[in-house]
N, C-alpha and C positions, 0 to 999 in steps of 0.2 A: 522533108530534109533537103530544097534545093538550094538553099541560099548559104552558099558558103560564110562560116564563121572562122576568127582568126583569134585562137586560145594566147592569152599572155597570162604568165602568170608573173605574182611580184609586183602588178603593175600601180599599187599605189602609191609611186614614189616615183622620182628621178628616172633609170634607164627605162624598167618597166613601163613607164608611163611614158615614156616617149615613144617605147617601140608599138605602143596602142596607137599613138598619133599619127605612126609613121603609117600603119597598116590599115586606118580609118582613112586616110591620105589615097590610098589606094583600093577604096571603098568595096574594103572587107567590113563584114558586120565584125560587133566584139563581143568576147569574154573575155572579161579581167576579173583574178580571183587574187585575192593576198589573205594574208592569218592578220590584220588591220580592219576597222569599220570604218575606216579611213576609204577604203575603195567604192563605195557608195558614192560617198561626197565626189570621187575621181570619177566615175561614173556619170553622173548629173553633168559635169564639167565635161566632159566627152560630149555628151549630146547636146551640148548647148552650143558649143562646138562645130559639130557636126551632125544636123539635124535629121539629115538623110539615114543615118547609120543606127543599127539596133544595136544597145548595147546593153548586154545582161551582165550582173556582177554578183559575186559568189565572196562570202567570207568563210574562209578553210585553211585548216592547218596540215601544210604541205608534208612538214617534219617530221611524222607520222607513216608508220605502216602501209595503212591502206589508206591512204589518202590520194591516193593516183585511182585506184578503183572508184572509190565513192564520187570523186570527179566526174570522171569517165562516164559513170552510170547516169550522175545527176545532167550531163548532158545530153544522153541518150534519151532520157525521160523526158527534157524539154524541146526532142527534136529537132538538136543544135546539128548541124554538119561540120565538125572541125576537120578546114584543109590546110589550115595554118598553126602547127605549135610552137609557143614561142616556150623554152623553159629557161627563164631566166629570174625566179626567185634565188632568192640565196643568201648568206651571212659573211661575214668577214672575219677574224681577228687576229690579236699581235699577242700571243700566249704559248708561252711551253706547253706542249701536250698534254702532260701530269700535273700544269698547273688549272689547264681548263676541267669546268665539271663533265661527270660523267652524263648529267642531261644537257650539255651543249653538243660532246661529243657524238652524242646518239643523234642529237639534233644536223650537226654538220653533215654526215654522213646520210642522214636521208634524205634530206633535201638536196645534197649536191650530188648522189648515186641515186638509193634506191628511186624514190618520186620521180625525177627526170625519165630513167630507163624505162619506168612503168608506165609512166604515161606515154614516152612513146610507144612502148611496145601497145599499150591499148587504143590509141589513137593511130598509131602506124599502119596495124594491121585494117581498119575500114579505108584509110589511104589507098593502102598496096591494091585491097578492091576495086576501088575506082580508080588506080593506078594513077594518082594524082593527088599530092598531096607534098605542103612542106615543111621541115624540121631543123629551126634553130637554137643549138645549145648553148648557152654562155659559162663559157672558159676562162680563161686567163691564160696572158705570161708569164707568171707565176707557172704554170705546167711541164717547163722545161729544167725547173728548178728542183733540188733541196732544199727547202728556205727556213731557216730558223725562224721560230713564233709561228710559221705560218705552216706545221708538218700537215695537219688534215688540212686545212686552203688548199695548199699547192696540190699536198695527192688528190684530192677529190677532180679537181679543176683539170688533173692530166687523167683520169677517168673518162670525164666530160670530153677530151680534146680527143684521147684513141675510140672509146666507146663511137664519135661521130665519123670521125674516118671510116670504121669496119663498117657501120652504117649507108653510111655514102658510095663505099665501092656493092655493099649486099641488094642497096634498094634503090639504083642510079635507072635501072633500065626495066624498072619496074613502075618508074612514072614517080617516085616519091624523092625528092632533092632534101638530103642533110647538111647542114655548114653547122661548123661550130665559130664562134665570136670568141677572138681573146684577145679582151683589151688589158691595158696597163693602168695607170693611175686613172679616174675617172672623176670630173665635177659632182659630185654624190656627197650628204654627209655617209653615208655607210663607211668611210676610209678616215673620217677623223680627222681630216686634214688642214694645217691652222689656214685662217686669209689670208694671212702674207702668202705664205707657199701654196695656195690656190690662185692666187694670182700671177703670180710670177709662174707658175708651170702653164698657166693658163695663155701666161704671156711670150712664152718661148718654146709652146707645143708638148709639152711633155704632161702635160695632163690635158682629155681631149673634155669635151663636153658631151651630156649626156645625149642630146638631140642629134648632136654630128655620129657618135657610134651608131646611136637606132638606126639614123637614115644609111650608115654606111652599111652596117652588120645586114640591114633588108635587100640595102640592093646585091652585096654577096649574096642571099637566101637565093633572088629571084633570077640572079646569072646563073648557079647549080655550081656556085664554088665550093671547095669543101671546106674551106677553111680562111679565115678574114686576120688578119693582124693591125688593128689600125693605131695610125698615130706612126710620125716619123718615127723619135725616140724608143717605142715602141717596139718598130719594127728593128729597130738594130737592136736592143734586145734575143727578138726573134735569131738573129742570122747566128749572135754566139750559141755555140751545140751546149757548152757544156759550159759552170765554173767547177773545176777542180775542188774535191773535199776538201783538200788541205789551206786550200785559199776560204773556202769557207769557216773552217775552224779556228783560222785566225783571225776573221770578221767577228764570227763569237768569242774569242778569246779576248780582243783589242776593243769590244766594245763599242765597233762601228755600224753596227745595226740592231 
């Protein structure tokens, strides 16, 4: 187990698959695993790519329990060394709570808490060993919010955002670097968003691209930031603390989002 591997998970799509490129880039081996037989195909395309780079690919459904263990295990078993987690699968939606199912909602909640925590706690701790090892969570702007439609997104997402913090201060000087990533709108279909208005944010910065996050969120990982906000627009987001309940219930009420 000398050759360091750089775990992505999610990676058969958009950010995920960028943040492989970014990390093959800086000629880390890979694992990319997604609940898709789509990652196969991203896989072959990695190495063809980048021919120097071993890359192993896993179809598994994060969603799930133990799905951080059986990982975990099934790396140990191929004498993968992960000094790299990236945990950046995840879901999105625009749903009242009690209007999503109750297999989404068990779905949201593992994938964006229990999975993430577990994997790193199983992944952390051979880090903390070799006292070298890094952890990047993806977050959102959405985490400073109450956001109607979006009540498990946001909460999970500010989970994701204090979970890496207490991280970062607990395993800073024990050789293991956590940053958590929270972007804002993102070129991805995951967000649904029509062409016009993928262009037009695209064309005034308010929506970033997925290749500009990876490459940004990495080099936060590799400075030992804790925490990355990208994208102008974004970041002023970032600076307002708070919106007022009351101004939100009138957003719901006026039928402006």
């Amino acid at each position: 187990m000398n050759t360091p591997y750089a775990l992505v998970t999610g990676a058969s799509s958009g950010i995920g698959y960028e943040y492989a490129v970014a990390m093959a880039r800086r000629c880390y081996q890979l694992i990319v695993v997604s609940n898709e037989d789509a990652i196969h195909d991203k896989a072959a395309e990695l190495r063809r790519r980048f021919p120097d780079i071993d890359v192993r690919s896993l179809v598994i459904d994060l969603g799930v329990q133990d799905a951080a263990q059986r990982l975990y295990l099934w790396c140990e078993e191929q004498q993968l060394e992960v000094e790299v987690l990236i945990n950046n699968a995840g879901v999105y939606h625009d749903r009242d709570f009690l209007a999503d199912s109750p297999a989404f909602n068990a779905l949201i909640l593992n994938l964006h808490v229990f999975t993430p925590a577990m994997l790193t706690y199983y992944f952390g701790q051979a880090m903390q060993a070799r006292r070298k090892g890094y952890v990047l969570n993806m977050s959102s702007v959405t985490s400073n919010y109450g956001i109607q439609r979006m009540s498990t997104y946001a909460s999970t997402k500010a989970f994701l955002r204090y979970f890496s913090s207490s991280l970062h201060i607990e395993l800073r000087r024990q050789g293991v670097s956590v940053t958590c990533v929270r972007p804002g709108a993102v070129a991805t279909p995951l967000y649904s968003i029509s062409p016009r208005a993928m262009r037009l944010g695209l064309a005034v910065g308010a929506i970033v691209r997925p290749e500009q996050l990876a490459e940004t969120g990495v080099k936060a990982l590799f400075s030992g930031k804790h925490e990355i906000t990208p994208g102008f627009f974004t970041k002023i987001l970032n600076i307002v603390p708070f919106i007022p309940i009351g101004v939100l219930r009138l957003i719901r009420r006026w039928g402006w989002f």
